[in-house]
C-alpha atoms as an extended CHARMM CRD file, in Angstrom:
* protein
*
       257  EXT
         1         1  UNK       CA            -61.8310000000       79.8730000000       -7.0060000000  PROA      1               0.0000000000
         2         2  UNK       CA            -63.9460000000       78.8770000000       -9.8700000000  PROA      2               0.0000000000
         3         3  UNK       CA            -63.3230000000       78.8570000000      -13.4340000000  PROA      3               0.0000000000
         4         4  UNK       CA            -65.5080000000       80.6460000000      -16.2180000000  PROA      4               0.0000000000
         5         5  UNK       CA            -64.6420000000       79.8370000000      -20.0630000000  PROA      5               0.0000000000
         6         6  UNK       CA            -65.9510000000       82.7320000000      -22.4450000000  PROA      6               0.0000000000
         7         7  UNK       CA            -65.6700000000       81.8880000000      -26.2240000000  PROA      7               0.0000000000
         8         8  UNK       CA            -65.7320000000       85.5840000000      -28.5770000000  PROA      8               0.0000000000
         9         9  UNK       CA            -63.8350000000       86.8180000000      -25.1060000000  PROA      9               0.0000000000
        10        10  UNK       CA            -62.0870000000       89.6310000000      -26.7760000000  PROA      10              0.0000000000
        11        11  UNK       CA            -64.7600000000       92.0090000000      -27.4920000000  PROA      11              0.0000000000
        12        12  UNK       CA            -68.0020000000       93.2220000000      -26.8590000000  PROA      12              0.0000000000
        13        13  UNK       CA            -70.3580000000       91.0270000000      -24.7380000000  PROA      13              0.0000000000
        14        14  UNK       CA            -67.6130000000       88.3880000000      -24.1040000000  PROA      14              0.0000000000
        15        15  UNK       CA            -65.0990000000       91.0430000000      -23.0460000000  PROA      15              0.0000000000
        16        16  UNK       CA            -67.5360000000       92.2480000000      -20.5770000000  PROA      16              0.0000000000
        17        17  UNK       CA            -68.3950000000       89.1040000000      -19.0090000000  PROA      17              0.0000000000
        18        18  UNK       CA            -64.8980000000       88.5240000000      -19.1210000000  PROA      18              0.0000000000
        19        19  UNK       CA            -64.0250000000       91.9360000000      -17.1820000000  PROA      19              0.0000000000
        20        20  UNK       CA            -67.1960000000       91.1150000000      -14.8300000000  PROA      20              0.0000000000
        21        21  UNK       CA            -66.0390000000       87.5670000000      -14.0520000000  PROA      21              0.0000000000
        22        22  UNK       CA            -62.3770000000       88.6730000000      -13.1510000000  PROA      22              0.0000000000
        23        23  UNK       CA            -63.5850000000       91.5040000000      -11.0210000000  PROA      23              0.0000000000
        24        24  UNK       CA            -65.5160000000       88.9220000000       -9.3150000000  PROA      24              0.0000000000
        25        25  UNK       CA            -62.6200000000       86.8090000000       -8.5340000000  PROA      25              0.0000000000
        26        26  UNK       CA            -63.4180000000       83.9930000000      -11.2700000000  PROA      26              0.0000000000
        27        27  UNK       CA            -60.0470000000       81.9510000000      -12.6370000000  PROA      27              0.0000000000
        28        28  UNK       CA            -60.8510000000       82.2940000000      -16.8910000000  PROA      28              0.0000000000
        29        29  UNK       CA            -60.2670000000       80.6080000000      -19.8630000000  PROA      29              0.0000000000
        30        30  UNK       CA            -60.3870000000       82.9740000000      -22.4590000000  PROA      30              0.0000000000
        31        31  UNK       CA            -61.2550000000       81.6060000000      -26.2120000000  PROA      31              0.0000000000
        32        32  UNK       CA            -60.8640000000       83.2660000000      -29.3650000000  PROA      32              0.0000000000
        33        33  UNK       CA            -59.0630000000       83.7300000000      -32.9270000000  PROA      33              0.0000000000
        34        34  UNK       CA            -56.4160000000       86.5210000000      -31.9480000000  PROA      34              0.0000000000
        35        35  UNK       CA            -53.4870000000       85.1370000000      -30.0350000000  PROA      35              0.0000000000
        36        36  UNK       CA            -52.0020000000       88.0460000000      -29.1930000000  PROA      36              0.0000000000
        37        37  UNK       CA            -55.1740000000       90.2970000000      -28.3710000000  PROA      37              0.0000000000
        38        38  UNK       CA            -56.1100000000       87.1190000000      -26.0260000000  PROA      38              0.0000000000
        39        39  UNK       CA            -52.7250000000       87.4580000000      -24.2700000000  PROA      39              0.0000000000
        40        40  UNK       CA            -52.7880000000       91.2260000000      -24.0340000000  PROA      40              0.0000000000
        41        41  UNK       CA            -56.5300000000       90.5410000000      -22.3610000000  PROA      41              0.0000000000
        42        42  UNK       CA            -54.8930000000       87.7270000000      -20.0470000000  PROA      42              0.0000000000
        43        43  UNK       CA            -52.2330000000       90.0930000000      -18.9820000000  PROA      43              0.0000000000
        44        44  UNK       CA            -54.5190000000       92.8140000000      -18.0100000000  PROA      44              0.0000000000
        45        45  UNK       CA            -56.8830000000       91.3500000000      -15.9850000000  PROA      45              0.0000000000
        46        46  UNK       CA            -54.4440000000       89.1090000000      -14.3830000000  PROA      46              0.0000000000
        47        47  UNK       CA            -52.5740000000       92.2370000000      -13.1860000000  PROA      47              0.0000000000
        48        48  UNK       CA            -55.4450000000       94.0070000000      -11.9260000000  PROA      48              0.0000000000
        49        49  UNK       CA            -57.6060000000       91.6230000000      -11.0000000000  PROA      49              0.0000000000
        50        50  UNK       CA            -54.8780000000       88.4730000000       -9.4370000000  PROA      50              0.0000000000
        51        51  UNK       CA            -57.0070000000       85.9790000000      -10.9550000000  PROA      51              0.0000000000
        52        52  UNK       CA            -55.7160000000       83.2420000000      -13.2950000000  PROA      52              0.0000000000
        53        53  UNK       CA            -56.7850000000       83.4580000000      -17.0460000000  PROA      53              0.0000000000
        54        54  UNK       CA            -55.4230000000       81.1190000000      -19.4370000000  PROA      54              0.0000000000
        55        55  UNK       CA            -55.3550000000       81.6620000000      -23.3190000000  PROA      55              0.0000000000
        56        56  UNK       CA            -57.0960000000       79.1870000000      -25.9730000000  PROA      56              0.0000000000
        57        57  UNK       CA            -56.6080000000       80.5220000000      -29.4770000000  PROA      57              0.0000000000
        58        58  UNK       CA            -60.1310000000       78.5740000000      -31.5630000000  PROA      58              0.0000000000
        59        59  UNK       CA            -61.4190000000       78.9880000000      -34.2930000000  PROA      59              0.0000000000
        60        60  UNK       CA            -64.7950000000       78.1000000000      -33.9870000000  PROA      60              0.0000000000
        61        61  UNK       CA            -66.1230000000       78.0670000000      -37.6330000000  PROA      61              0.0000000000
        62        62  UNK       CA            -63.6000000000       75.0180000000      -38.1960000000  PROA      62              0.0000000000
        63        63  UNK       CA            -64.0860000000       71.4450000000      -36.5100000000  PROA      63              0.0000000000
        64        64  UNK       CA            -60.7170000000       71.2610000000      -35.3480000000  PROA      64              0.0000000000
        65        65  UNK       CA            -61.0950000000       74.8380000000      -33.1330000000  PROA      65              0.0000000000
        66        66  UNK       CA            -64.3420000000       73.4130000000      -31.6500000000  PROA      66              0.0000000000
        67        67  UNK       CA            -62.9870000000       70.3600000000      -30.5220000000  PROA      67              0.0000000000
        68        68  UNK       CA            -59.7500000000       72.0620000000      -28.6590000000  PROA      68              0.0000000000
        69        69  UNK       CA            -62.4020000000       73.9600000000      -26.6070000000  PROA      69              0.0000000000
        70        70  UNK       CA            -64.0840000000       70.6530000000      -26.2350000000  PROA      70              0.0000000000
        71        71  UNK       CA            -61.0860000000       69.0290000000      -24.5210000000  PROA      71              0.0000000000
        72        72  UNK       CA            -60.6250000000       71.5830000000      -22.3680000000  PROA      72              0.0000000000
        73        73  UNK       CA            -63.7370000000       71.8320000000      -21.3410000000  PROA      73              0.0000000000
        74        74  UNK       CA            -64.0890000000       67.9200000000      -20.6900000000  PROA      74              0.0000000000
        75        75  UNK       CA            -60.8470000000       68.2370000000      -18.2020000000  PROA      75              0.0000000000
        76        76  UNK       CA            -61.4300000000       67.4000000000      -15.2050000000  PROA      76              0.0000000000
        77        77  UNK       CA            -58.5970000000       67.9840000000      -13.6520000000  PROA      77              0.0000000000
        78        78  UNK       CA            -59.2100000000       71.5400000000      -14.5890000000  PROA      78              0.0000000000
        79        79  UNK       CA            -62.7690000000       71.8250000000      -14.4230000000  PROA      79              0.0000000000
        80        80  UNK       CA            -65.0230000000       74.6510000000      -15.8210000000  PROA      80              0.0000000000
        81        81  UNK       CA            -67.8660000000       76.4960000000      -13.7790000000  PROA      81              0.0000000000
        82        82  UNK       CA            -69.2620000000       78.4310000000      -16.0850000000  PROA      82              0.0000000000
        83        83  UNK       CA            -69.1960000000       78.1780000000      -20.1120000000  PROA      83              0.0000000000
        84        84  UNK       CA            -70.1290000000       81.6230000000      -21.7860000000  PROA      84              0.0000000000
        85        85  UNK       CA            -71.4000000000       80.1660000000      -25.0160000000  PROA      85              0.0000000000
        86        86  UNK       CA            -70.7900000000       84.4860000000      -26.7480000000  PROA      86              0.0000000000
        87        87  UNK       CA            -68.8980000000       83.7940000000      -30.2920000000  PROA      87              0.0000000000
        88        88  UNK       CA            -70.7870000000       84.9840000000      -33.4390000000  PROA      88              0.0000000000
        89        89  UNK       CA            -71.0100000000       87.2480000000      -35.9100000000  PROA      89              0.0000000000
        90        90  UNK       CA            -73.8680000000       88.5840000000      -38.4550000000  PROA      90              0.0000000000
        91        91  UNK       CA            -73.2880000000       89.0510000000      -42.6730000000  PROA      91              0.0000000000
        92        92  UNK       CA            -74.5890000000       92.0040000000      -44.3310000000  PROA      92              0.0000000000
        93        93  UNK       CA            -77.1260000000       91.4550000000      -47.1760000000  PROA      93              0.0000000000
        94        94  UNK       CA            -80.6390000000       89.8850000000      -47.9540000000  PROA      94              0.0000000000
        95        95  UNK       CA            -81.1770000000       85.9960000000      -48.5690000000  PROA      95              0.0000000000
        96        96  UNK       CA            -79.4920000000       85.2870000000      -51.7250000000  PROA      96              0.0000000000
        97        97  UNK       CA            -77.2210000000       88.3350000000      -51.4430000000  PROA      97              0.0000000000
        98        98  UNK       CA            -75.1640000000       86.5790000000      -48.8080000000  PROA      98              0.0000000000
        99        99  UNK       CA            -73.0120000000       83.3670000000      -49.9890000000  PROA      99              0.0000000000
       100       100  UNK       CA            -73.6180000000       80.1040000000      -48.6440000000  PROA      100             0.0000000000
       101       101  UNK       CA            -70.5910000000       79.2450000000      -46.8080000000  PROA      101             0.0000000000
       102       102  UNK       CA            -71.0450000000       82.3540000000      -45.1170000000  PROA      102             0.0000000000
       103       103  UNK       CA            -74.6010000000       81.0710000000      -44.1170000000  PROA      103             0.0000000000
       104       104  UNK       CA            -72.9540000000       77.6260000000      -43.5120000000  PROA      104             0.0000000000
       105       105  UNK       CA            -70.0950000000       78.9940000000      -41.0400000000  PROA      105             0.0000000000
       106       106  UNK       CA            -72.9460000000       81.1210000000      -39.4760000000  PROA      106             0.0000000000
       107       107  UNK       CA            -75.0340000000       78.0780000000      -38.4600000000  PROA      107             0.0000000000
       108       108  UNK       CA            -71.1380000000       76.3770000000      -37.7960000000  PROA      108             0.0000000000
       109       109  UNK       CA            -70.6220000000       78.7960000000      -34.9670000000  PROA      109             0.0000000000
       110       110  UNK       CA            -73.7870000000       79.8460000000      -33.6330000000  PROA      110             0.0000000000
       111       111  UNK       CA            -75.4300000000       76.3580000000      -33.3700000000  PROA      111             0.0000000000
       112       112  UNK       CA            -72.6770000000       73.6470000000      -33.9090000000  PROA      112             0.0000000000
       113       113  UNK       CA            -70.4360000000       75.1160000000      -31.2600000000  PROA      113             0.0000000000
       114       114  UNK       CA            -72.9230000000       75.8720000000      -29.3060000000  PROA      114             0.0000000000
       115       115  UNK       CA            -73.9870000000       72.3470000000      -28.7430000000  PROA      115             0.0000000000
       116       116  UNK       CA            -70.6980000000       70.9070000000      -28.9010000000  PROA      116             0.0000000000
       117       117  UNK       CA            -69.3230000000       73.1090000000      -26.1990000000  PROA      117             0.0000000000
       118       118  UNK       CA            -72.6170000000       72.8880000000      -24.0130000000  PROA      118             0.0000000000
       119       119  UNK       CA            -72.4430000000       69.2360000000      -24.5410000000  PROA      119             0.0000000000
       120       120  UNK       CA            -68.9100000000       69.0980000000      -23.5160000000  PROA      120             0.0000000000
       121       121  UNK       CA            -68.8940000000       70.8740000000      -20.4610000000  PROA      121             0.0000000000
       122       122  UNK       CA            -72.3880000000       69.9120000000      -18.7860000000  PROA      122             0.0000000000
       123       123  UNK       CA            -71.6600000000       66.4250000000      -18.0070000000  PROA      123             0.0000000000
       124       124  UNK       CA            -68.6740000000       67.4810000000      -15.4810000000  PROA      124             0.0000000000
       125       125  UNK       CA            -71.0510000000       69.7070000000      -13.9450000000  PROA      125             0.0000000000
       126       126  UNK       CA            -73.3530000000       67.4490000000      -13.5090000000  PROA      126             0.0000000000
       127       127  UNK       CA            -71.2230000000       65.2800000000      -11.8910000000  PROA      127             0.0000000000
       128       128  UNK       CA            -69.6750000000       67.9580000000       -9.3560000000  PROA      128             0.0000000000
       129       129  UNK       CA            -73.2540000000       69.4260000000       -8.9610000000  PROA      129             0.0000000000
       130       130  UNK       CA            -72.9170000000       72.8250000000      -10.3420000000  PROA      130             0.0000000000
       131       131  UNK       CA            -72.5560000000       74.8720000000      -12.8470000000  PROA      131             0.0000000000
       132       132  UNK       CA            -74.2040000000       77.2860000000      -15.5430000000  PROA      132             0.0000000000
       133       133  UNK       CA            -74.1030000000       77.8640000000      -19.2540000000  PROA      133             0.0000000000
       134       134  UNK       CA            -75.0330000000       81.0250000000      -20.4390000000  PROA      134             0.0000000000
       135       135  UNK       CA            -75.5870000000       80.9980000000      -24.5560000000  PROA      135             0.0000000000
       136       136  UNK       CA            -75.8250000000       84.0270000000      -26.1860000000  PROA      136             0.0000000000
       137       137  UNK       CA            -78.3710000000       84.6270000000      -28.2230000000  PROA      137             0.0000000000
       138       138  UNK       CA            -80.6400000000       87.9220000000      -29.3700000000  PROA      138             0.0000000000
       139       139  UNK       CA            -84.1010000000       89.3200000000      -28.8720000000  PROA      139             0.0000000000
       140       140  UNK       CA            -83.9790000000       88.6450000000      -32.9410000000  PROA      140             0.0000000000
       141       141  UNK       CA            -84.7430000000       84.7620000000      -31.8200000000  PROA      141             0.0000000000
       142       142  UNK       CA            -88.3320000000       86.0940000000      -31.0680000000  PROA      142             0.0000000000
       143       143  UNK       CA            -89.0100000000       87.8730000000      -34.7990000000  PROA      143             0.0000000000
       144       144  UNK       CA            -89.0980000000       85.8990000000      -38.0820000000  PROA      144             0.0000000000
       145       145  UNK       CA            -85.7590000000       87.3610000000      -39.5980000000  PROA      145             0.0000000000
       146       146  UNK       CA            -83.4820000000       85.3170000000      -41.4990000000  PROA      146             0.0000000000
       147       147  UNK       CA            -80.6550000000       83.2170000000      -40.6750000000  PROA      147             0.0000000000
       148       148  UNK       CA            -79.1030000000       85.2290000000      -37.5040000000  PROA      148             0.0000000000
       149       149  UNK       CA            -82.5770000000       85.2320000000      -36.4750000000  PROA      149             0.0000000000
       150       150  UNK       CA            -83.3900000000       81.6410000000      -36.8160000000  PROA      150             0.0000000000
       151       151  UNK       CA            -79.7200000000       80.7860000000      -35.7560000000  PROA      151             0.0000000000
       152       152  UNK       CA            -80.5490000000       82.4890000000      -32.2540000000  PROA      152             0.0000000000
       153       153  UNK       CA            -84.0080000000       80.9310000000      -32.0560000000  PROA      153             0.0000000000
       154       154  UNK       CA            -82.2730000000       77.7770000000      -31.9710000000  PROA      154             0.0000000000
       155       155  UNK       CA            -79.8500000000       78.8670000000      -29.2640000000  PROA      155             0.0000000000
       156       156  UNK       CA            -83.2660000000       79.8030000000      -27.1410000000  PROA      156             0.0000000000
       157       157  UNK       CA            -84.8210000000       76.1850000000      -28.0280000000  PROA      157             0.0000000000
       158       158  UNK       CA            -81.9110000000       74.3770000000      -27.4880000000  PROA      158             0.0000000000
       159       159  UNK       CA            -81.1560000000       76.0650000000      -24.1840000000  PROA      159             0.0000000000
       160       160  UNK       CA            -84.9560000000       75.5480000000      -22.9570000000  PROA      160             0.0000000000
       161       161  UNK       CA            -84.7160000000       71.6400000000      -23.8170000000  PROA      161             0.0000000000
       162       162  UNK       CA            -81.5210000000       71.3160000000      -22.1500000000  PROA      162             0.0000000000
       163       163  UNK       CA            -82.5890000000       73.6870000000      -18.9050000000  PROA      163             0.0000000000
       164       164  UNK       CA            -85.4150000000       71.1870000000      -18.5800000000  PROA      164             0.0000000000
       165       165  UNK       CA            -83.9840000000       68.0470000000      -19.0370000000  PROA      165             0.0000000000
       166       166  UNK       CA            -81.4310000000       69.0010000000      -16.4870000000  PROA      166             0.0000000000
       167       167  UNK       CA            -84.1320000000       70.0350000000      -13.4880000000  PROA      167             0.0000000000
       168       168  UNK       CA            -83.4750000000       68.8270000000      -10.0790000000  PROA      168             0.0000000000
       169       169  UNK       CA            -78.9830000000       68.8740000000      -10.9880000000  PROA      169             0.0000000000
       170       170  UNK       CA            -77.5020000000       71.9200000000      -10.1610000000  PROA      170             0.0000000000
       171       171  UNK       CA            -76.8050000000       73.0360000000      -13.3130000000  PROA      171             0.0000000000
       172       172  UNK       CA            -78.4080000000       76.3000000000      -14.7510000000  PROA      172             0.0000000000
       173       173  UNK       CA            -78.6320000000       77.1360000000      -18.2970000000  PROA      173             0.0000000000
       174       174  UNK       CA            -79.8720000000       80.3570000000      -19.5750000000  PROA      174             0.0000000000
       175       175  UNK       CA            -79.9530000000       81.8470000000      -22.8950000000  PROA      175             0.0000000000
       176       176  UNK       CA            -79.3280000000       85.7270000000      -23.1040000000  PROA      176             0.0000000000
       177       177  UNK       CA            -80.8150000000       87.7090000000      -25.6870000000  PROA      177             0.0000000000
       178       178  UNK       CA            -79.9110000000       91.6220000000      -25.9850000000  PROA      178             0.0000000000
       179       179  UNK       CA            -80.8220000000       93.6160000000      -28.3120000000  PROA      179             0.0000000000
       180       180  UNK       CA            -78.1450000000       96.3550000000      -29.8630000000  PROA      180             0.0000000000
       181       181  UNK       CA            -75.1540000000       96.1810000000      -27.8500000000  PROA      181             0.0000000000
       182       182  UNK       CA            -72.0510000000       98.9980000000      -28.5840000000  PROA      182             0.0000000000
       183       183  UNK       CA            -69.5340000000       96.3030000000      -29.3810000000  PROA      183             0.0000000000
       184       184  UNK       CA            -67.4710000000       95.3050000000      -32.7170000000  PROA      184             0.0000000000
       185       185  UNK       CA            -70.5320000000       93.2370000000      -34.1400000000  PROA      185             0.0000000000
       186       186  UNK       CA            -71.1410000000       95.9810000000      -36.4950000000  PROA      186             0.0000000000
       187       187  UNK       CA            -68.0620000000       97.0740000000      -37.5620000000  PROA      187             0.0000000000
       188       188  UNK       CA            -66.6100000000       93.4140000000      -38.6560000000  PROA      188             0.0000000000
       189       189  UNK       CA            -69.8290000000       93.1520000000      -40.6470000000  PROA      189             0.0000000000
       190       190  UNK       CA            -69.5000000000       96.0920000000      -42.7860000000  PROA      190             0.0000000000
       191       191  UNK       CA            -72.7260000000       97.4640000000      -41.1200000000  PROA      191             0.0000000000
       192       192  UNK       CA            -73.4240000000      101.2940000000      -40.6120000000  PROA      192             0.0000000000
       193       193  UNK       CA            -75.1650000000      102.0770000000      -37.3930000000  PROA      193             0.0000000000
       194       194  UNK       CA            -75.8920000000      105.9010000000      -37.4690000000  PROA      194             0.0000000000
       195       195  UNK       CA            -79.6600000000      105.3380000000      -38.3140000000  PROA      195             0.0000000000
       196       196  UNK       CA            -80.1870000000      103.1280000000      -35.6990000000  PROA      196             0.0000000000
       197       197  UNK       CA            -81.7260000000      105.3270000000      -32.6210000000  PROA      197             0.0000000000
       198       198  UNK       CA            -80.0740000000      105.9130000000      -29.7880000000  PROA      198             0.0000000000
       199       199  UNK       CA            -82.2640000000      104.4600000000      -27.2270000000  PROA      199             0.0000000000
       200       200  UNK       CA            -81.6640000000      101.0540000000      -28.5370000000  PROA      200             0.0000000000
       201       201  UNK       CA            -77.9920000000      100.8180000000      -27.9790000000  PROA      201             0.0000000000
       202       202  UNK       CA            -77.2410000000       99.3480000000      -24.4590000000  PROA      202             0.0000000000
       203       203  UNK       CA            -74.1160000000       98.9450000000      -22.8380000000  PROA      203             0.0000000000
       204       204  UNK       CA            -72.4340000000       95.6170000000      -22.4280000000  PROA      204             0.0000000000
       205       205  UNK       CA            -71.1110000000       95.5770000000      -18.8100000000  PROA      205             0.0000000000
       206       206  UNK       CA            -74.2280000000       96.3880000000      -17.5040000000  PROA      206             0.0000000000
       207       207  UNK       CA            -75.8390000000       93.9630000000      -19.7450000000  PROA      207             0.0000000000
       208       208  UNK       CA            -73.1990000000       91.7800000000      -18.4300000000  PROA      208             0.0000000000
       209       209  UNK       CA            -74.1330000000       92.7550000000      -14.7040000000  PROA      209             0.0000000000
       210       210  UNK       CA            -78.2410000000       91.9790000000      -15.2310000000  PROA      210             0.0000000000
       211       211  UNK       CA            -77.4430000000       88.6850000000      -17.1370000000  PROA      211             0.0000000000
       212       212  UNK       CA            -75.4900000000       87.4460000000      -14.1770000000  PROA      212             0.0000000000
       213       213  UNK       CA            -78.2000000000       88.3910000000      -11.5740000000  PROA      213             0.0000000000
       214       214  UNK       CA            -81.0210000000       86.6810000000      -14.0440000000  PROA      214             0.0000000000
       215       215  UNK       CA            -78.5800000000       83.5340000000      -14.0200000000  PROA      215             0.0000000000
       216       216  UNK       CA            -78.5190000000       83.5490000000      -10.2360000000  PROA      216             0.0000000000
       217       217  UNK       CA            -82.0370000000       83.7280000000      -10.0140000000  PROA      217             0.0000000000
       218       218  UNK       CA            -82.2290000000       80.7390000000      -12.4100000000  PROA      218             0.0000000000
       219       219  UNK       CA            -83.7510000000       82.6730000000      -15.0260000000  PROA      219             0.0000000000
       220       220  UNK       CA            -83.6570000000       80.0840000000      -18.4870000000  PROA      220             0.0000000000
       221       221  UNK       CA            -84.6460000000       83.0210000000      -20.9160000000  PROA      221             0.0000000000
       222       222  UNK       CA            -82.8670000000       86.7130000000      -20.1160000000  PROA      222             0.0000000000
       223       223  UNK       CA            -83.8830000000       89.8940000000      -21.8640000000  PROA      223             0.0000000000
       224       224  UNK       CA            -82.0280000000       91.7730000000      -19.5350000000  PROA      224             0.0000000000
       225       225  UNK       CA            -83.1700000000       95.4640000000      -19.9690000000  PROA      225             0.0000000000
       226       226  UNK       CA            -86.8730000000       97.2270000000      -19.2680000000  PROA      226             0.0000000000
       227       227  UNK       CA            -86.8320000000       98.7110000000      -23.2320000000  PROA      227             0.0000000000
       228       228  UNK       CA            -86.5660000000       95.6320000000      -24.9240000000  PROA      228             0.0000000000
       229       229  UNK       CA            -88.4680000000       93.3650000000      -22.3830000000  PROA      229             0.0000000000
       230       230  UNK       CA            -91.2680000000       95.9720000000      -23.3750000000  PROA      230             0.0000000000
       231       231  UNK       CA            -90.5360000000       95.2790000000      -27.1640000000  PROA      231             0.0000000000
       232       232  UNK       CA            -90.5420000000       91.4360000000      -27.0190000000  PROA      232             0.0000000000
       233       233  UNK       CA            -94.2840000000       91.8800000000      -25.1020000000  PROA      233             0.0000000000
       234       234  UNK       CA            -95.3990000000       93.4070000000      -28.1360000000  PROA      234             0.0000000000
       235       235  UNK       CA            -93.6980000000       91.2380000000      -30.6360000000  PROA      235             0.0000000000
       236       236  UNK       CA            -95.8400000000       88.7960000000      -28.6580000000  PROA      236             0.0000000000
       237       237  UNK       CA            -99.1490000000       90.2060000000      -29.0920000000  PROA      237             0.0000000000
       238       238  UNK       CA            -98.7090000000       91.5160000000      -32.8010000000  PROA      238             0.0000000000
       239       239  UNK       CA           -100.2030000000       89.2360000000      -35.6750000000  PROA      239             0.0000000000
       240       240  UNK       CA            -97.2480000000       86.7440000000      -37.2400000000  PROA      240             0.0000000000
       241       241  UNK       CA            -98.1500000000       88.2240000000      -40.6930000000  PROA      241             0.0000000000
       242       242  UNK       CA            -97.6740000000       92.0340000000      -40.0420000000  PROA      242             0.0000000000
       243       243  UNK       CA            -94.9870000000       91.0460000000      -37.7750000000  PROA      243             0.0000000000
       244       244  UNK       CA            -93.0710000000       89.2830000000      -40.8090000000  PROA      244             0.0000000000
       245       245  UNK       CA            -93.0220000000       92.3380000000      -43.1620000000  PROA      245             0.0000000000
       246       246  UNK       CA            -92.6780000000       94.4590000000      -39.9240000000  PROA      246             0.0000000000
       247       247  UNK       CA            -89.1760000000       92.6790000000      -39.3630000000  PROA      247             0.0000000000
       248       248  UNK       CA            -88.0270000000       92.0700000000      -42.7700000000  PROA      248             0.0000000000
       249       249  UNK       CA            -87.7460000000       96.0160000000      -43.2960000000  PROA      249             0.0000000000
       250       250  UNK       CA            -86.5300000000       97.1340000000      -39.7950000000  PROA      250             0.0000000000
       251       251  UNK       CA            -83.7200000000       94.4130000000      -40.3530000000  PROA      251             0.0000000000
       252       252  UNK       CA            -82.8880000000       95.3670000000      -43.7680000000  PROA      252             0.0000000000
       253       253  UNK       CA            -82.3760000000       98.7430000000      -42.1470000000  PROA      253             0.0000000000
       254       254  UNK       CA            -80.7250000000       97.9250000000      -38.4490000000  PROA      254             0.0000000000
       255       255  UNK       CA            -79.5260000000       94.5060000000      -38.4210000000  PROA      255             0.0000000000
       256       256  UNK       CA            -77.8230000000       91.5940000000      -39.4410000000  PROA      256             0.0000000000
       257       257  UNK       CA            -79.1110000000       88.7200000000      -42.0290000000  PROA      257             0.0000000000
């Protein structure tokens, strides 16, 4: 059996790949801040699914809970198959509205950790010649919004460079970028989501399902859903300038800063 660790495991996106990955018969390490909602989730899909998941309380805004996910995932007694690269979070405001330690932990967790824990597991599965690392990112890495958005377009970047410089191993990266997700995200921000329309929302475990089949396919970029493949091909062709104030008000009204 192989071994998948998912950081942000508790909810949302890394719940579902969590749920997926057990179903599938993957042995997990599950990483996040709540012990006890990580042990309740251990519990649960250990019973119903037999598979192994062990429990790795991090913090991963703080150097000393990004470096207990790096030792585990340097072990390689216990080696890891597949690194889920999911925590993060968005803060509600403009630019200058938010503080900067909040910007500061936001770049901590969505690009520190990111390249910590990538760089941390890839060399093991290099040397057993496989493995993946999927990083989550958002289809806000392709618009010119603020620091989420240019957080996630370094997740893309990153995982691109990486993908590329590791062609011809057997290990796959891909970054996945969804757009809104019914998850938690929101809610911890403080952000309403009744005006945001309906057809946007998708649902994680089949976002879950289609990330895992563009991963197998050794996809390095995944939008993984016809609407907002459809949106990102116009983002494409639309001029940077209208696209700029285009994006500043849509996030001011959907998403996060």
């Amino acid at each position: 059996m192989t071994t998948a660790l998912i950081t942000g495991a508790t909810a949302g996106i890394g719940a579902a790949f969590a749920r997926r990955l057990a179903a599938d018969g993957h042995n997990l390490v599950l990483v996040a801040r709540d012990t006890e909602r990580l042990r309740v989730q251990a519990t649960e899909l250990h019973d119903r699914h037999g598979i192994e998941a062990e429990v790795l309380t991090a913090d991963l805004s703080a150097d000393d809970g990004i470096a207990s996910v790096e030792r585990r995932l340097s072990d390689r007694k216990q080696p890891v198959d597949l690194l889920v690269n999911n925590a993060g979070f968005g803060n509600k405001g403009r630019f200058l509205d938010v503080s900067m330690a909040d910007e500061l932990t936001m770049l901590k967790v969505h690009c520190e950790a990111v390249l910590r824990l990538t760089s941390a597991a890839v060399p093991g599965m290099k040397a057993r010649g496989r493995g993946g690392v999927v990083n989550v990112a958002s289809v806000a890495a392709f618009v010119p919004r603020g620091t989420y958005g240019a957080s996630k377009a370094w997740v893309v970047q990153f995982t691109q460079g990486v993908a590329r410089d590791l062609t011809g191993t057997e290990v796959r990266l891909m970054a996945l970028c969804p757009g809104f997700v019914r998850t938690e995200f929101h809610e911890r921000a403080g952000m309403g989501t009744d005006n945001i329309p309906g057809w946007m929302w998708l649902d994680a475990d089949k976002l879950v399902a289609a990330a895992l089949v563009d991963l197998a396919r050794g996809k390095v970029v995944s939008v993984p859903d016809p609407r907002y493949k459809a949106l990102m091909g116009a983002v494409k062709l639309a001029p940077r300038g209208l696209l700029g104030g285009i994006t500043s008000k849509t996030g001011r009204k959907y998403g996060p800063q």
